[in-house]
C-alpha positions as CSV (number, residue, x, y, z in Angstrom):
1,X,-14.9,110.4,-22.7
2,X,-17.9,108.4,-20.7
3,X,-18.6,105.9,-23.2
4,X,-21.7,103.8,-22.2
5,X,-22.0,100.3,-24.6
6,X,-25.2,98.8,-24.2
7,X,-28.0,96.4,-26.1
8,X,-30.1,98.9,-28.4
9,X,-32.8,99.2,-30.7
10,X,-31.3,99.2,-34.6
11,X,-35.0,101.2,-35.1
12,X,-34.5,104.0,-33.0
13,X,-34.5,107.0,-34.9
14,X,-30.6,108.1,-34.4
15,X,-29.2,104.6,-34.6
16,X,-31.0,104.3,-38.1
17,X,-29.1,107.6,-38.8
18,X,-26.0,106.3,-37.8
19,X,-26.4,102.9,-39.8
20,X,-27.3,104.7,-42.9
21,X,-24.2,106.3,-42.6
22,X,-22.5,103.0,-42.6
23,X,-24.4,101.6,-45.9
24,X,-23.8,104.4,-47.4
25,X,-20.0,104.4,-46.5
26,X,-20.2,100.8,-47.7
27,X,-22.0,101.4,-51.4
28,X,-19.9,104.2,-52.0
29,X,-16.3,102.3,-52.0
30,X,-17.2,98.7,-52.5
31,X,-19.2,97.2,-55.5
32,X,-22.8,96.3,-54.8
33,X,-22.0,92.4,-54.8
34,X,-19.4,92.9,-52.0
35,X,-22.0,95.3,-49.6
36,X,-22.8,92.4,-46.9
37,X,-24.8,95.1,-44.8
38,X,-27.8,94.3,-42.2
39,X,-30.7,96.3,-42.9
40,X,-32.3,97.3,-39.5
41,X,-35.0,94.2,-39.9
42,X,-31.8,91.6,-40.0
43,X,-30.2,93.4,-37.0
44,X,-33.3,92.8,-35.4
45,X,-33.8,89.3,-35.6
46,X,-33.7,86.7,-32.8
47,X,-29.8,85.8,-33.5
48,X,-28.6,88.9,-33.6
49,X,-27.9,91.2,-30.3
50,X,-27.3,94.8,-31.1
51,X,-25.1,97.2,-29.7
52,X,-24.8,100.7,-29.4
53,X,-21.6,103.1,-28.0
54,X,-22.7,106.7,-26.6
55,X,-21.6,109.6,-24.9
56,X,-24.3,111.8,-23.0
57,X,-26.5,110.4,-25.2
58,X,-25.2,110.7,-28.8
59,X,-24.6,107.4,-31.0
60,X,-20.6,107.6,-32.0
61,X,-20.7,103.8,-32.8
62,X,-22.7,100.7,-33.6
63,X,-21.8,97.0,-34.0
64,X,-23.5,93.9,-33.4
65,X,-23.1,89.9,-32.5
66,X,-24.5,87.5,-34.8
67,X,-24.9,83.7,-32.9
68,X,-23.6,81.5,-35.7
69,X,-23.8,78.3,-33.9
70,X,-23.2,77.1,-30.3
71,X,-19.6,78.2,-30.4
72,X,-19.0,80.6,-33.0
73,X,-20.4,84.0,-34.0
74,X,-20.0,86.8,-35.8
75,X,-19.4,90.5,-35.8
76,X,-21.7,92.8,-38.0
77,X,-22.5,96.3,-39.3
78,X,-19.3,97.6,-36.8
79,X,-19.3,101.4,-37.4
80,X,-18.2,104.6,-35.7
81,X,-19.3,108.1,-36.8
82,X,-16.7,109.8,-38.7
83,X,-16.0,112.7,-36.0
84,X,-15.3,110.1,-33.4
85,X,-12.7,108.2,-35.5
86,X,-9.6,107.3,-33.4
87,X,-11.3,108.1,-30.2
88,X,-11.2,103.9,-29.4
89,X,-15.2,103.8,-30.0
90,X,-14.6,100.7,-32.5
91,X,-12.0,98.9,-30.2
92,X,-14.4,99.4,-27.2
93,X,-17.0,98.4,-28.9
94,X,-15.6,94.7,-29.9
95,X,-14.1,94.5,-27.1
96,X,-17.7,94.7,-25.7
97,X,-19.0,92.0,-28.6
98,X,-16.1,89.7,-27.6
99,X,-16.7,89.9,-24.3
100,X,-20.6,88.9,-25.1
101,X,-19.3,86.3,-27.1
102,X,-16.9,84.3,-24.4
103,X,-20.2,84.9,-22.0
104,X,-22.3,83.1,-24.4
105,X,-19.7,80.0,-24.6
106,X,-18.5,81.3,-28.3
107,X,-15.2,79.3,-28.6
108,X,-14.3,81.8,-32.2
109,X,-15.5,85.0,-33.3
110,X,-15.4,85.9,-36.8
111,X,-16.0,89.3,-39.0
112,X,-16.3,90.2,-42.9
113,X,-14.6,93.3,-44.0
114,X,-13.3,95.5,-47.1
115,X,-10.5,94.4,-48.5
116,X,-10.1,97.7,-50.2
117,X,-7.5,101.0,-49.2
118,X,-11.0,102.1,-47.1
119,X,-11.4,99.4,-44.7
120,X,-7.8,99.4,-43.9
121,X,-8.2,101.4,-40.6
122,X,-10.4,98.5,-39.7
123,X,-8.1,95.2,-40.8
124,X,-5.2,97.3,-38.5
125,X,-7.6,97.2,-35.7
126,X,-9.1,93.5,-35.9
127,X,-5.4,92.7,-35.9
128,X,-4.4,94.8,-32.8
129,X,-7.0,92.5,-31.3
130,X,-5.9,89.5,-32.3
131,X,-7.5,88.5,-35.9
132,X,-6.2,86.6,-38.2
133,X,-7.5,86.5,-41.9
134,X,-9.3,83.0,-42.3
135,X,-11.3,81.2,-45.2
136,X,-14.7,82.1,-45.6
137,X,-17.2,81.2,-43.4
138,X,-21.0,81.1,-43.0
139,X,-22.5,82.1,-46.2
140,X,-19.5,84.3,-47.8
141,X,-17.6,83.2,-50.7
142,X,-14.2,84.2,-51.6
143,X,-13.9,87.8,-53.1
144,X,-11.5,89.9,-54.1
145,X,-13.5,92.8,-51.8
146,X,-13.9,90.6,-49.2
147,X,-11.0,90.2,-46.1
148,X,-12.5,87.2,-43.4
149,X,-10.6,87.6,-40.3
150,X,-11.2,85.3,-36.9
151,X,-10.3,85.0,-33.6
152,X,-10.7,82.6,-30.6
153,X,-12.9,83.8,-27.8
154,X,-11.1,84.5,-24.6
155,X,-13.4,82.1,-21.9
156,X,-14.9,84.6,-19.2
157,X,-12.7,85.0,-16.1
158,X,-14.4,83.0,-12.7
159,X,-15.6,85.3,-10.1
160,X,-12.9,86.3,-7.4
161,X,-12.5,84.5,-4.4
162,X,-12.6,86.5,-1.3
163,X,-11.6,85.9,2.0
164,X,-14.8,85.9,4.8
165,X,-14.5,85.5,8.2
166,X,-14.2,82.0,9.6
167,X,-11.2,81.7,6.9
168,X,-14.2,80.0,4.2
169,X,-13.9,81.3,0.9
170,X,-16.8,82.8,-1.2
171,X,-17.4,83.6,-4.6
172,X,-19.5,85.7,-5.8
């Protein structure tokens, strides 16, 4: 699968597609109080980069990086399209966000989920990569639909060192 994960547009007409699928996943297994959803103006907005996961083209998968301060931020509105479940869409994507994060100097990376039967495919993978559940954070309050899970932020690797002639070193 050539999966291409870049910055996108939450407007464009088949991410909004894709991100109504996930608010409509959302409202239809958690109660309205617990949907903590972007609407495509918030996933616009200065602290937020969005992110979009295709193949030749087509949208499988969404997710975005909220700057909460300096050193922490957040993931939001992480979603893959139901026919490219288990394809490693969702891993690649926050794998991509934390990777964003450690570039921007993010020492911790946080995300809100379901705490119901639903979002339990999603708990299992945020644990694969290294979540833990945590307090609440930012504006959420303790809920008994709400799992807060956090990580720290890997720092980005230097660049290599290579060998050039005259036995200096560059990097680059």
């Amino acid at each position: 699968m050539g999966l291409h994960i870049a910055a996108d547009d939450p407007a464009a007409d088949d991410v909004r597609a894709v991100l109504a699928r996930h608010l409509a996943f959302a409202h239809e297994v958690t109660p309205p109080e617990g949907v903590h959803v972007l609407g495509v103006d918030a996933l616009a907005g200065p602290d937020i980069t969005f992110f979009s996961a295709r193949v030749d083209g087509e949208v499988l998968g969404v997710g975005a990086l909220k700057q909460l301060d300096a050193s922490h931020a957040e993931l939001k509105s992480l979603h893959t399209v139901e026919e490219a479940r288990g394809k490693g869409v969702a891993r690649a994507l926050v794998t991509r966000l934390l990777a964003v994060a450690g570039e921007r100097g993010c020492r911790r990376v946080s995300l809100e989920t379901g705490d119901m039967a639903a979002f339990a495919p999603a708990r299992a993978l945020y644990t694969v990569m290294g979540f833990v559940p945590c307090e609440p954070f930012g504006e959420y309050v303790s809920s008994p639909t709400s799992a807060c899970m956090t990580r720290p932020v890997d720092p980005p690797s230097p660049p290599a060192s290579v060998d050039v002639a005259g036995g200096a070193r560059a990097t680059g």
